[in-house]
Structures are given as C-alpha cells and as structure tokens.
N, C-alpha and C positions, 0 to 999 in steps of 0.2 A: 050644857053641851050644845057646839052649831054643830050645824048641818053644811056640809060642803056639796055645792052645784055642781056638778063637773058640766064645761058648756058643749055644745052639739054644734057641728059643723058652720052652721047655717050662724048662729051665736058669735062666732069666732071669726067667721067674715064679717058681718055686720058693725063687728067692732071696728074693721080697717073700711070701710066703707064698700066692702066688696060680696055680691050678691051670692045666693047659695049655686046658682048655675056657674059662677065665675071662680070660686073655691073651689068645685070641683072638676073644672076646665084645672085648674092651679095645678090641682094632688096629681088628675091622669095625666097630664102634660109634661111634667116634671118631677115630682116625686115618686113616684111610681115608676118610671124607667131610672130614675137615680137608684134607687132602690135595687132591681134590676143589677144593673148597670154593676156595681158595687158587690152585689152576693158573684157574678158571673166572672169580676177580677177576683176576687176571692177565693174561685174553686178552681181558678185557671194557677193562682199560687200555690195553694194550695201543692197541687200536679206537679208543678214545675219544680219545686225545694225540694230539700233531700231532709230526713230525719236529723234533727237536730241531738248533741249528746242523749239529753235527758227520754226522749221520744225513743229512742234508740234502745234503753237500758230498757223500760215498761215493755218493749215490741221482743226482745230479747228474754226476760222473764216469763213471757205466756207461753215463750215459745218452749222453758227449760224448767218445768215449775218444782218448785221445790219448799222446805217447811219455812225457809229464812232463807236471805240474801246479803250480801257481806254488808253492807250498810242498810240493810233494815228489817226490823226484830219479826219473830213470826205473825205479828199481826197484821201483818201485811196481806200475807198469804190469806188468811183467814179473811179479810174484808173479802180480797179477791174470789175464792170460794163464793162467800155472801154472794156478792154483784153477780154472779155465773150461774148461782142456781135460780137466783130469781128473776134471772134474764133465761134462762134454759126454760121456767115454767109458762112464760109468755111466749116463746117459741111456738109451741104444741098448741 
C-alpha cells in the first residue's frame, strides 16, 4: 500500500521556482478576486434569468402538493415529505 503526499503551498511553488511569499502574492492577487469575481457573475445571473421549463414545474409542485403528479409516480412526493421534515428538524 503507498502513501500519497499531498504537497503544501510553499512545495508547489518551489517546484516552479517561486517562493512561498510569491504564491501567496499569486492566490490574493488573482485567484481570490477570480474567485470572487466569478461566484458575483453568477448570482447577478442567477437574478437576472427567468425559471427555465423544468425549474418551473418543481417551483409549481411545492407550491400544489399532491400524492402524484402526471409524470411522476408517488415517490416523489414521498422523497419530498423526507427532505422537508428533516429540513423542518434543523429549523427549530
């Protein structure tokens, strides 16, 4: 059986010739606002779009609940139940 190293910051510059002060100039400089950058267009789309069919049909169902729905069998319902009660016990 090996053993897998996983490397550390300082490891992983060193390999490109670049110091652990200069990696981490690297990540806040630029990945970190990428990062950013990235999640901030994403909730601005997010906003911006409208419910697509299938979003539509789940948003519609919570809103009309019932044992079954024309295309899908009562087990449905039933996961749904599941996920709502043990998201209602985390609530409290």
């Amino acid at each position: 059986m090996s053993v897998v190293q996983l490397e550390t910051p300082s490891a992983a510059g060193a390999k490109h010739g670049l110091t652990r002060d200069q990696f981490m100039h690297l990540v806040w400089c630029w990945w970190i606002p990428a990062l950013i950058a990235t999640y901030l267009l994403r909730l601005w789309y997010c906003w911006w779009r409208e419910l697509v069919p299938d979003e539509a049909v789940y948003w519609s169902w919570s809103r009309h609940l019932d044992l079954s729905y024309f295309d899908h069998p009562p087990m449905v319902r039933v996961s749904d139940l599941a996920v709502d009660a043990h998201l209602s016990d985390r609530r409290n």
